[in-house]
PQR file with spaces between the fields and no chain letter, atoms N, CA, C, O and H, PARSE charges and radii, in Angstrom:
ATOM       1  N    UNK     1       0.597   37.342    2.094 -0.4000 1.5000
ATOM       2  CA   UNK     1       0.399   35.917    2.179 -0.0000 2.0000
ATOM       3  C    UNK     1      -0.316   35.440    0.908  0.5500 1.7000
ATOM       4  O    UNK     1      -1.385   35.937    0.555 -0.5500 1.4000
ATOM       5  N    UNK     2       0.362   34.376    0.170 -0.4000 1.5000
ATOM       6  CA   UNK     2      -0.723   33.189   -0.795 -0.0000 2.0000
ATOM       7  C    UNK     2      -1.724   33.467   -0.810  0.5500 1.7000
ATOM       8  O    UNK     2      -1.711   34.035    0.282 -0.5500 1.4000
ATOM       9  H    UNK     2       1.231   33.973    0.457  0.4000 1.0000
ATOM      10  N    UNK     3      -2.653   33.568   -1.122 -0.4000 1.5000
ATOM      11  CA   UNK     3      -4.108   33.372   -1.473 -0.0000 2.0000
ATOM      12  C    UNK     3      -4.094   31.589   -1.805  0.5500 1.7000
ATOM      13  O    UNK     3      -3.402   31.161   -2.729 -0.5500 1.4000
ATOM      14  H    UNK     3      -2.663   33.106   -2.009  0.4000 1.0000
ATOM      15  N    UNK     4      -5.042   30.531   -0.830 -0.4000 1.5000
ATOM      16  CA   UNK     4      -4.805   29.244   -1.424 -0.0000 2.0000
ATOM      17  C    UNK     4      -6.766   29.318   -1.827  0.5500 1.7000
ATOM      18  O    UNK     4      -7.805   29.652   -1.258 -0.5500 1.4000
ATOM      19  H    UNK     4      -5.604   30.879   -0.079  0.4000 1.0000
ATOM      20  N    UNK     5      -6.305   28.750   -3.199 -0.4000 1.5000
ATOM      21  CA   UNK     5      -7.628   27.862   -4.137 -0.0000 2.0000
ATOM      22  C    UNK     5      -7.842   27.041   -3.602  0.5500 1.7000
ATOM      23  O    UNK     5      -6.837   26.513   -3.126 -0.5500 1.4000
ATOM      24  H    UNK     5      -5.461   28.479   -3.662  0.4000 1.0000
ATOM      25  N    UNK     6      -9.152   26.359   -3.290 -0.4000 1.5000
ATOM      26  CA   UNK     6      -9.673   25.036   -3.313 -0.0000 2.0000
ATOM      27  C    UNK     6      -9.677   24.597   -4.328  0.5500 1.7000
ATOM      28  O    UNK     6     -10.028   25.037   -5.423 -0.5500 1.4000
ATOM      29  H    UNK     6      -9.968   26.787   -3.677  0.4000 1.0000
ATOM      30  N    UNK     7      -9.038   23.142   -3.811 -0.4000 1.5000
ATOM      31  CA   UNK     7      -8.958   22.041   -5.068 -0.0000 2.0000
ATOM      32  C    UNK     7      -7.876   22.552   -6.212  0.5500 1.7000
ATOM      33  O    UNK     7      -7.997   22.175   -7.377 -0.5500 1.4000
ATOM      34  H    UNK     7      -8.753   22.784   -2.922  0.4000 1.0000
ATOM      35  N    UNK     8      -6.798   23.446   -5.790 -0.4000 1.5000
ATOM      36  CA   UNK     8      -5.919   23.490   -6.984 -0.0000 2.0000
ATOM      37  C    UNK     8      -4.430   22.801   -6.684  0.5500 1.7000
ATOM      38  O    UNK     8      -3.520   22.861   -7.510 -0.5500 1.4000
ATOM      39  H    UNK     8      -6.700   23.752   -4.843  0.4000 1.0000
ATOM      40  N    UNK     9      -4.312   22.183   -5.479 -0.4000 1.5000
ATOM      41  CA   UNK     9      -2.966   21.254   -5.295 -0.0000 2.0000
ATOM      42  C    UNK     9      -2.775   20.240   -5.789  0.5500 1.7000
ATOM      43  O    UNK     9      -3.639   19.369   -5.685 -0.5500 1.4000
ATOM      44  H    UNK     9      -5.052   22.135   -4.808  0.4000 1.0000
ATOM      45  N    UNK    10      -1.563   19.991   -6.508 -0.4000 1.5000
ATOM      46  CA   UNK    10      -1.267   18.934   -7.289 -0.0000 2.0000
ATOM      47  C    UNK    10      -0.785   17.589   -5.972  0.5500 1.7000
ATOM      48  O    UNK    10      -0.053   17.701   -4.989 -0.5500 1.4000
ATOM      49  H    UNK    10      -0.862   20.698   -6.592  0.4000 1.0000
ATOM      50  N    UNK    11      -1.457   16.542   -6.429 -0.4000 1.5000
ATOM      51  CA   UNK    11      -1.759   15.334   -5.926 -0.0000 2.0000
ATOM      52  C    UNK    11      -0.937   14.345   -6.470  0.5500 1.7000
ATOM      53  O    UNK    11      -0.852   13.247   -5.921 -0.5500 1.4000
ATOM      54  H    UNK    11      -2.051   16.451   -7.228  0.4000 1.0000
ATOM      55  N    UNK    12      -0.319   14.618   -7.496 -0.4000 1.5000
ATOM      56  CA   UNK    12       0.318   13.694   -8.401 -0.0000 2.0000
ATOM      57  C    UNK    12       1.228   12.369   -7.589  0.5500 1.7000
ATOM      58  O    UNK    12       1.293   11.191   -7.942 -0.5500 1.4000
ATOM      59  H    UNK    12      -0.388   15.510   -7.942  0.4000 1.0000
ATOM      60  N    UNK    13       1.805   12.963   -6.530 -0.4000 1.5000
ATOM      61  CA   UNK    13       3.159   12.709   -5.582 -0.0000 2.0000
ATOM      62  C    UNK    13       2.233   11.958   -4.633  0.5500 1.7000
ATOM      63  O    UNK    13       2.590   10.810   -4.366 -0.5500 1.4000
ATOM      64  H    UNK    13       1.752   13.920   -6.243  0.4000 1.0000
ATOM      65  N    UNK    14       1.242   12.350   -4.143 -0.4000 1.5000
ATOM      66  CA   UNK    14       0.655   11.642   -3.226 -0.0000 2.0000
ATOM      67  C    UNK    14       0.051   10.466   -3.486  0.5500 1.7000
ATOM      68  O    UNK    14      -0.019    9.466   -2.771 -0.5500 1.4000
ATOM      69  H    UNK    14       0.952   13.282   -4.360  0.4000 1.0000
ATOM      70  N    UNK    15      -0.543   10.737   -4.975 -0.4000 1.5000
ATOM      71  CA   UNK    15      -1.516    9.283   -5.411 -0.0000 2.0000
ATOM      72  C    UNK    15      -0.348    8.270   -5.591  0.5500 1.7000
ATOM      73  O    UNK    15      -0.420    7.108   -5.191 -0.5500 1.4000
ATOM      74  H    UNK    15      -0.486   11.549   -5.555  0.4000 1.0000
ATOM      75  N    UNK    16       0.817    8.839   -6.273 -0.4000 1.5000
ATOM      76  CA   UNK    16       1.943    7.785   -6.687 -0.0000 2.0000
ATOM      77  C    UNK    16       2.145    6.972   -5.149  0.5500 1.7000
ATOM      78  O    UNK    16       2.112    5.758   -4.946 -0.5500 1.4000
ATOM      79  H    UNK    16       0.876    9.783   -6.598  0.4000 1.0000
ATOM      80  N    UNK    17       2.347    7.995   -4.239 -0.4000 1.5000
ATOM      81  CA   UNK    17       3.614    7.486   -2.729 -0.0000 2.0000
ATOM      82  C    UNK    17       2.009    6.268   -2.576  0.5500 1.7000
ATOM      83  O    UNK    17       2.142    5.086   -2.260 -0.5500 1.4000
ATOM      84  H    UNK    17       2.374    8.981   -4.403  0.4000 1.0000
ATOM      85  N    UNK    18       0.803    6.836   -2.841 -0.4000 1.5000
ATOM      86  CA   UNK    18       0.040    5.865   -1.525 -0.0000 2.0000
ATOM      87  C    UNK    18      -0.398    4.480   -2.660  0.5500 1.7000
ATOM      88  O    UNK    18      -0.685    3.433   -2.081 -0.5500 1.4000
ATOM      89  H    UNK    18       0.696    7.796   -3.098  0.4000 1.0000
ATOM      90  N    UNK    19      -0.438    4.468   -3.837 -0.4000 1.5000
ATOM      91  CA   UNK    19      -0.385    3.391   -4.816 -0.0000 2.0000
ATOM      92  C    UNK    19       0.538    2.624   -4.820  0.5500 1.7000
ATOM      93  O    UNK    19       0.297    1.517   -5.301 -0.5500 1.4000
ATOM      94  H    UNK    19      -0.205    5.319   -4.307  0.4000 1.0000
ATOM      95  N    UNK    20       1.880    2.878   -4.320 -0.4000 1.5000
ATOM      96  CA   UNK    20       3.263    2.321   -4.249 -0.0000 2.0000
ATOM      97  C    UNK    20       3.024    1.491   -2.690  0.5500 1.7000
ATOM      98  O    UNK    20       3.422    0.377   -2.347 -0.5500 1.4000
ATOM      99  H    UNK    20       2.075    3.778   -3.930  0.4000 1.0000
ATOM     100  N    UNK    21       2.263    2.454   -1.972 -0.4000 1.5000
ATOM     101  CA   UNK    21       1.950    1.466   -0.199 -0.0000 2.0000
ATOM     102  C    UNK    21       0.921    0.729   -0.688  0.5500 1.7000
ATOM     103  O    UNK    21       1.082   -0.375   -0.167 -0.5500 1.4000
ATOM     104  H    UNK    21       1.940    3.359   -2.250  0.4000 1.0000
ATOM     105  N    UNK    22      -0.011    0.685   -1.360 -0.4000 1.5000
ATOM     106  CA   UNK    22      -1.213   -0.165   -1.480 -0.0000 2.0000
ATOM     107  C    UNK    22      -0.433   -1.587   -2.457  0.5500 1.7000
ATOM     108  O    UNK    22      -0.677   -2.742   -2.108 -0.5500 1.4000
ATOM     109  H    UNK    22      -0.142    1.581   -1.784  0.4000 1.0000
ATOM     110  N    UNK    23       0.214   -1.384   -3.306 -0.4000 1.5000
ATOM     111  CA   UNK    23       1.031   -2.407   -3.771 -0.0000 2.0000
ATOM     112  C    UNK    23       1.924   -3.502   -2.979  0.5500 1.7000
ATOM     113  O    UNK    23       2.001   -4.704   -3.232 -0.5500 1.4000
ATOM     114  H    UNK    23       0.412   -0.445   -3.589  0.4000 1.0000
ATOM     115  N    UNK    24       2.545   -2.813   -2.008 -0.4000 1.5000
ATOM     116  CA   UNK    24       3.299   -3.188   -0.880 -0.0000 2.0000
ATOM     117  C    UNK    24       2.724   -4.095    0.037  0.5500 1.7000
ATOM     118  O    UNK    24       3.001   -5.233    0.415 -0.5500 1.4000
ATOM     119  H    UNK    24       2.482   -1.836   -1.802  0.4000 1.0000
ATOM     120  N    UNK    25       1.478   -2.923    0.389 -0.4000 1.5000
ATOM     121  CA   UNK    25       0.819   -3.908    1.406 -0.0000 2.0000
ATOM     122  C    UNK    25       0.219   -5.258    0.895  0.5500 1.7000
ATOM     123  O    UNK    25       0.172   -6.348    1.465 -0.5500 1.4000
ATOM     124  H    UNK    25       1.252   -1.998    0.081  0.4000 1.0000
ATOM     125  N    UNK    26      -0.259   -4.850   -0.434 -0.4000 1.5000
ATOM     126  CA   UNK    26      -0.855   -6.259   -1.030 -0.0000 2.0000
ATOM     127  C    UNK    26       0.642   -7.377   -0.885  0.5500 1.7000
ATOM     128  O    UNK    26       0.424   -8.409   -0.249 -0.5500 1.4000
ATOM     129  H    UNK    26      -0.220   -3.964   -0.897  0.4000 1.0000
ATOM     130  N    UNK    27       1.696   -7.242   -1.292 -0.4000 1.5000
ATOM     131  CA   UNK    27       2.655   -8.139   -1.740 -0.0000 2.0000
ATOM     132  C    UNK    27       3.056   -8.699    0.470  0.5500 1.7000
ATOM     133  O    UNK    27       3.146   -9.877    0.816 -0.5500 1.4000
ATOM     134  H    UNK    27       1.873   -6.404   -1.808  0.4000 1.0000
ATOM     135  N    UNK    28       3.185   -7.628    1.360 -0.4000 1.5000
ATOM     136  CA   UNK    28       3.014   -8.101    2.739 -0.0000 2.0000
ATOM     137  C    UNK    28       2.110   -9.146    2.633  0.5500 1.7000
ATOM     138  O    UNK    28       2.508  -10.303    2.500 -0.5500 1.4000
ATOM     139  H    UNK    28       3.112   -6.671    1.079  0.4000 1.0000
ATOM     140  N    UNK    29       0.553   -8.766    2.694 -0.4000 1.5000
ATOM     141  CA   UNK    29      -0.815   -9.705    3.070 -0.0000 2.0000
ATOM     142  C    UNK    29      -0.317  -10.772    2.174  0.5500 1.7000
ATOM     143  O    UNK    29      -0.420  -11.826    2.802 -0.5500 1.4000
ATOM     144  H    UNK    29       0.230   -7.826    2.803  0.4000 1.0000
ATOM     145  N    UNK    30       0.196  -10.998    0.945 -0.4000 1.5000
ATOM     146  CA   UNK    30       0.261  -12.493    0.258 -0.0000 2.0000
ATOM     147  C    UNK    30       1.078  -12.757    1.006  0.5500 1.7000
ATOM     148  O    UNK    30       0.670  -13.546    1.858 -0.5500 1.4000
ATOM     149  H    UNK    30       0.279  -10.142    0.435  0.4000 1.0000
ATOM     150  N    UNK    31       2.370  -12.391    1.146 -0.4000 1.5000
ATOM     151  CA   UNK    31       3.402  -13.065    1.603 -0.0000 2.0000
ATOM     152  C    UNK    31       2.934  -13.861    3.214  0.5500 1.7000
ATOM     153  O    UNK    31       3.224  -15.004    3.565 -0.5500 1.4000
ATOM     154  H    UNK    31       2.702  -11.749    0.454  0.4000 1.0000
ATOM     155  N    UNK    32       2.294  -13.030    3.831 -0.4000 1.5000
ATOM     156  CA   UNK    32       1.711  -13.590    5.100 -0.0000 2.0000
ATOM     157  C    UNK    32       0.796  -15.011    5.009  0.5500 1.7000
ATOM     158  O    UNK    32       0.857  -16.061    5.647 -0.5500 1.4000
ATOM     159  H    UNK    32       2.058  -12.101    3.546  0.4000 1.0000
ATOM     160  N    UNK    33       0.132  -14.659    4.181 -0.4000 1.5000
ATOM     161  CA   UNK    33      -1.061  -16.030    3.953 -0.0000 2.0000
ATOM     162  C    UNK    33      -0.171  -17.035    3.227  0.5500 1.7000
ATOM     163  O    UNK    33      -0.540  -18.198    3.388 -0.5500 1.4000
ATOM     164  H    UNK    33       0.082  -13.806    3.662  0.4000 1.0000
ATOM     165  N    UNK    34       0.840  -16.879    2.516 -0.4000 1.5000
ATOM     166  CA   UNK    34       1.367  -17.802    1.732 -0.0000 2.0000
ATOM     167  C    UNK    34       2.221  -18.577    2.749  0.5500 1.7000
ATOM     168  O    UNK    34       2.296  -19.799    2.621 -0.5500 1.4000
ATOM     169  H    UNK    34       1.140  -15.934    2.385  0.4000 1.0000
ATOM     170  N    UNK    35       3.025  -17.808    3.991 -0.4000 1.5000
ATOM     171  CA   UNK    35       3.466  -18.602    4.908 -0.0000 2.0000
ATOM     172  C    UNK    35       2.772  -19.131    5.648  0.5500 1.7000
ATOM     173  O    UNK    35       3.132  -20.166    6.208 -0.5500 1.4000
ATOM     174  H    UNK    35       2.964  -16.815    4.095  0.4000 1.0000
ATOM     175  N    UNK    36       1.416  -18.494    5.889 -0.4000 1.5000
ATOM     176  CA   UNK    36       0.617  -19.610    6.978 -0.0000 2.0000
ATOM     177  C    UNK    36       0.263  -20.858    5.884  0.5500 1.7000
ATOM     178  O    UNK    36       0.398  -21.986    6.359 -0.5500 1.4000
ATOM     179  H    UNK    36       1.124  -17.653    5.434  0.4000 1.0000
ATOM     180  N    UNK    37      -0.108  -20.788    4.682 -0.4000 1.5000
ATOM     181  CA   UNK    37      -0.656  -22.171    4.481 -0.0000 2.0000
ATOM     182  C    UNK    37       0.773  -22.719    4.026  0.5500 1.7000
ATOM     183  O    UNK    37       0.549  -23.177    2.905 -0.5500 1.4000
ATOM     184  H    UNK    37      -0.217  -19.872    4.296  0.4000 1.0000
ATOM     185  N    UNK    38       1.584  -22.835    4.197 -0.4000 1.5000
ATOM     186  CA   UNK    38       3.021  -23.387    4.037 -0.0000 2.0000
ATOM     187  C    UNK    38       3.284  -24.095    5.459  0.5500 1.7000
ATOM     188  O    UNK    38       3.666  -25.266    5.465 -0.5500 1.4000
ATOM     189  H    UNK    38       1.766  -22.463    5.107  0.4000 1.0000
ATOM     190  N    UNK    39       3.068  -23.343    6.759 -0.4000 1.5000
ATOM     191  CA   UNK    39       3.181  -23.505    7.807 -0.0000 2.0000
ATOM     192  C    UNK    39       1.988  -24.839    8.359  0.5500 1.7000
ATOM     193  O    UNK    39       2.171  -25.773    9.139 -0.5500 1.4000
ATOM     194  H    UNK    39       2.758  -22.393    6.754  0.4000 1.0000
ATOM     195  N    UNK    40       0.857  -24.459    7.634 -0.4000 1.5000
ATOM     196  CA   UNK    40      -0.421  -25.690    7.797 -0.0000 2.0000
ATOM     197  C    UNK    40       0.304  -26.772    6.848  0.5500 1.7000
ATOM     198  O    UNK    40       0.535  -27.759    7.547 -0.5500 1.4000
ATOM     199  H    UNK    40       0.708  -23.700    7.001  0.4000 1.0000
ATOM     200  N    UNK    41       0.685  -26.943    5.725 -0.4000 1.5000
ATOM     201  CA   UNK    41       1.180  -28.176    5.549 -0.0000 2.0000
ATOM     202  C    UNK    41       2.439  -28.969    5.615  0.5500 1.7000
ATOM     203  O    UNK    41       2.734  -30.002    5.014 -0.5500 1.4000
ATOM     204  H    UNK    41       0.498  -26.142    5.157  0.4000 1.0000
ATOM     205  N    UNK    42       3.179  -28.203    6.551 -0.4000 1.5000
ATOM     206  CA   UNK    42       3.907  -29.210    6.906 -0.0000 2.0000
ATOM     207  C    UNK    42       3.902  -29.209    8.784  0.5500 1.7000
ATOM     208  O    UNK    42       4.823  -29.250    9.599 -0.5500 1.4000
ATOM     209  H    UNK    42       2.939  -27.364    7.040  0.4000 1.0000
ATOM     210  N    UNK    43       2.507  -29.146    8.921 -0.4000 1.5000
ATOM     211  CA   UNK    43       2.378  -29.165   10.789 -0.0000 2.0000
ATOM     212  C    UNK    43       3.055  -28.553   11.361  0.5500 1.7000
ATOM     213  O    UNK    43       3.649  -29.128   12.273 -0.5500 1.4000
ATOM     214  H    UNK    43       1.759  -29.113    8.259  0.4000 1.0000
ATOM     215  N    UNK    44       3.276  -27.362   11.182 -0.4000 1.5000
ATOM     216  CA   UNK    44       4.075  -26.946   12.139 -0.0000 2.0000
ATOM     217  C    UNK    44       4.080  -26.374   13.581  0.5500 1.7000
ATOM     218  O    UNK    44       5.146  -26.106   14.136 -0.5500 1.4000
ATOM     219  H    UNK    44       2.794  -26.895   10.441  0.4000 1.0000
């Protein structure tokens, strides 16, 4: 069996995948607030 190191797994793939969701989610949360105050001015 492997012998596993601490702290020697490459992360590269992971920081990318969860920077790509943190981008996402930001562009969701605007898109959300941008329809509610769209939704507040025209009374809906």
């Amino acid at each position: 069996m492997a012998e596993h190191k601490h702290g020697s797994m490459d992360t590269r793939v992971q920081e990318k995948t969860f920077e790509g969701f943190l981008r996402m989610s930001m562009w969701v949360a605007g898109i959300a607030v941008g329809t509610l105050i769209f939704l507040a001015l025209v009374n809906a």
